[in-house]
C-alpha positions as CSV (number, residue, x, y, z in Angstrom):
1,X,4.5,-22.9,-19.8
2,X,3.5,-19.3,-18.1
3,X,5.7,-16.5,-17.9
4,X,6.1,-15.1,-14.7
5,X,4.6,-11.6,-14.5
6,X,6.7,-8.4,-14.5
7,X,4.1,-6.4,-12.1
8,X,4.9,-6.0,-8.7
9,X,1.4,-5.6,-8.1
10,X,0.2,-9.1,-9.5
11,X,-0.9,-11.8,-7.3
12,X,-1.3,-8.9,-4.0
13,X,-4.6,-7.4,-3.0
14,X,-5.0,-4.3,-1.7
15,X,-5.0,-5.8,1.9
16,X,-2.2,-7.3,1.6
17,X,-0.6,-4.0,0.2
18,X,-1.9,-2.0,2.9
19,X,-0.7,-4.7,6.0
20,X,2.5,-4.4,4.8
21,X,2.5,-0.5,4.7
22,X,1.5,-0.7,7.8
23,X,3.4,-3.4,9.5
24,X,7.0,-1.5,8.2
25,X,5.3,2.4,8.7
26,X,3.4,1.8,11.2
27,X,-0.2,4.2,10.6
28,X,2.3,7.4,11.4
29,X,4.7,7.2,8.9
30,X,2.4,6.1,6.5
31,X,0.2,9.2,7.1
32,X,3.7,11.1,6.8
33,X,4.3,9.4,3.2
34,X,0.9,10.0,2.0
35,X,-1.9,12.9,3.1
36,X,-5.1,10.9,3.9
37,X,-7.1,11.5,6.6
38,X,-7.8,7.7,6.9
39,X,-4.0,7.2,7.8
40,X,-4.2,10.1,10.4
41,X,-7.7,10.2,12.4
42,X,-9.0,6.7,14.2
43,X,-6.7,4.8,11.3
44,X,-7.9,0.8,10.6
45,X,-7.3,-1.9,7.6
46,X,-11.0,-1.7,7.0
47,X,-11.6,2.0,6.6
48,X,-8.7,2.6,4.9
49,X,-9.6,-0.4,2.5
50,X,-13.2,1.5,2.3
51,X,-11.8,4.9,1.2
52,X,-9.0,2.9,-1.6
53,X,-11.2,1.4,-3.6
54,X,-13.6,4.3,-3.8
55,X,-10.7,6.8,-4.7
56,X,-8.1,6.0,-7.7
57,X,-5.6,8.9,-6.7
58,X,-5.1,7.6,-2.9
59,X,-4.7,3.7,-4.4
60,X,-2.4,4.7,-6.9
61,X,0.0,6.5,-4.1
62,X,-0.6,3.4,-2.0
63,X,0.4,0.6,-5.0
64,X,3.1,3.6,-5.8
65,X,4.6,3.0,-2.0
66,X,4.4,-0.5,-1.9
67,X,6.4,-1.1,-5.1
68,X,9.3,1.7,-3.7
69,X,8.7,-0.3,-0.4
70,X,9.5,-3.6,-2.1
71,X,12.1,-2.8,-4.4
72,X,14.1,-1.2,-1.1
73,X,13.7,-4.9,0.3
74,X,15.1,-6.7,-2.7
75,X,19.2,-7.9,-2.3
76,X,21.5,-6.7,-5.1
Protein backbone atom coordinates (compact mmCIF):
# COMPACT_ATOMS: atom_id res chain seq x y z
CA UNK A 1 0.00 0.00 0.00
CA UNK A 2 1.45 3.71 -0.85
CA UNK A 3 1.17 6.57 1.26
CA UNK A 4 -0.13 9.42 -0.19
CA UNK A 5 2.54 12.21 -0.45
CA UNK A 6 2.53 15.20 1.87
CA UNK A 7 4.14 17.64 -0.97
CA UNK A 8 1.91 19.94 -2.63
CA UNK A 9 4.34 19.97 -5.34
CA UNK A 10 4.17 16.08 -6.15
CA UNK A 11 2.62 14.80 -9.14
CA UNK A 12 2.55 18.80 -10.83
CA UNK A 13 5.07 20.00 -13.30
CA UNK A 14 6.15 23.13 -13.65
CA UNK A 15 3.56 23.77 -16.57
CA UNK A 16 1.03 22.92 -14.75
CA UNK A 17 2.19 25.25 -11.86
CA UNK A 18 2.71 28.02 -14.03
CA UNK A 19 -1.15 27.61 -16.06
CA UNK A 20 -2.62 27.83 -12.96
CA UNK A 21 -0.68 31.00 -11.83
CA UNK A 22 -1.67 32.33 -14.75
CA UNK A 23 -5.18 31.31 -15.33
CA UNK A 24 -6.15 32.85 -11.37
CA UNK A 25 -3.41 36.04 -11.84
CA UNK A 26 -3.57 36.53 -15.05
CA UNK A 27 0.39 37.54 -16.37
CA UNK A 28 -0.26 41.10 -14.32
CA UNK A 29 -0.74 40.10 -11.10
CA UNK A 30 1.55 37.50 -11.32
CA UNK A 31 4.27 39.98 -12.42
CA UNK A 32 2.92 42.00 -9.31
CA UNK A 33 3.54 38.88 -6.93
CA UNK A 34 6.82 38.12 -8.27
CA UNK A 35 9.63 40.59 -10.04
CA UNK A 36 10.55 38.83 -13.37
CA UNK A 37 10.90 40.32 -16.40
CA UNK A 38 9.37 37.19 -18.15
CA UNK A 39 5.91 37.90 -16.28
CA UNK A 40 6.16 41.69 -17.40
CA UNK A 41 7.60 42.11 -21.09
CA UNK A 42 5.96 39.88 -24.11
CA UNK A 43 4.91 37.25 -21.11
CA UNK A 44 4.24 33.34 -22.56
CA UNK A 45 4.12 29.60 -20.91
CA UNK A 46 7.09 28.78 -22.96
CA UNK A 47 9.50 31.56 -22.05
CA UNK A 48 8.58 31.74 -18.77
CA UNK A 49 9.06 27.76 -18.56
CA UNK A 50 12.64 28.59 -20.34
CA UNK A 51 13.82 31.16 -17.75
CA UNK A 52 12.39 28.53 -14.44
CA UNK A 53 14.21 25.82 -15.08
CA UNK A 54 17.42 27.70 -15.75
CA UNK A 55 17.03 29.83 -12.49
CA UNK A 56 16.41 28.09 -8.88
CA UNK A 57 15.50 31.50 -7.09
CA UNK A 58 12.48 32.47 -9.64
CA UNK A 59 11.18 28.56 -9.47
CA UNK A 60 11.31 28.44 -5.86
CA UNK A 61 9.02 31.88 -5.63
CA UNK A 62 6.81 30.24 -8.33
CA UNK A 63 6.32 26.55 -6.43
CA UNK A 64 6.28 29.08 -3.18
CA UNK A 65 3.03 30.90 -4.92
CA UNK A 66 1.37 28.01 -6.09
CA UNK A 67 1.32 26.15 -2.72
CA UNK A 68 -0.05 29.78 -0.94
CA UNK A 69 -2.40 29.68 -4.10
CA UNK A 70 -3.61 26.21 -3.28
CA UNK A 71 -3.85 26.17 0.25
CA UNK A 72 -6.23 29.52 -0.19
CA UNK A 73 -8.48 27.10 -2.43
CA UNK A 74 -8.75 24.33 0.06
CA UNK A 75 -12.44 24.25 2.26
CA UNK A 76 -12.03 24.20 6.00
Amino acid sequence: MTTPSNDPLHGVTLQGILEALVAHYEWSGLAERIDIRCFKSDPSIKSSLTFLRKTPWAREKVEALYIKLQRSKRPV
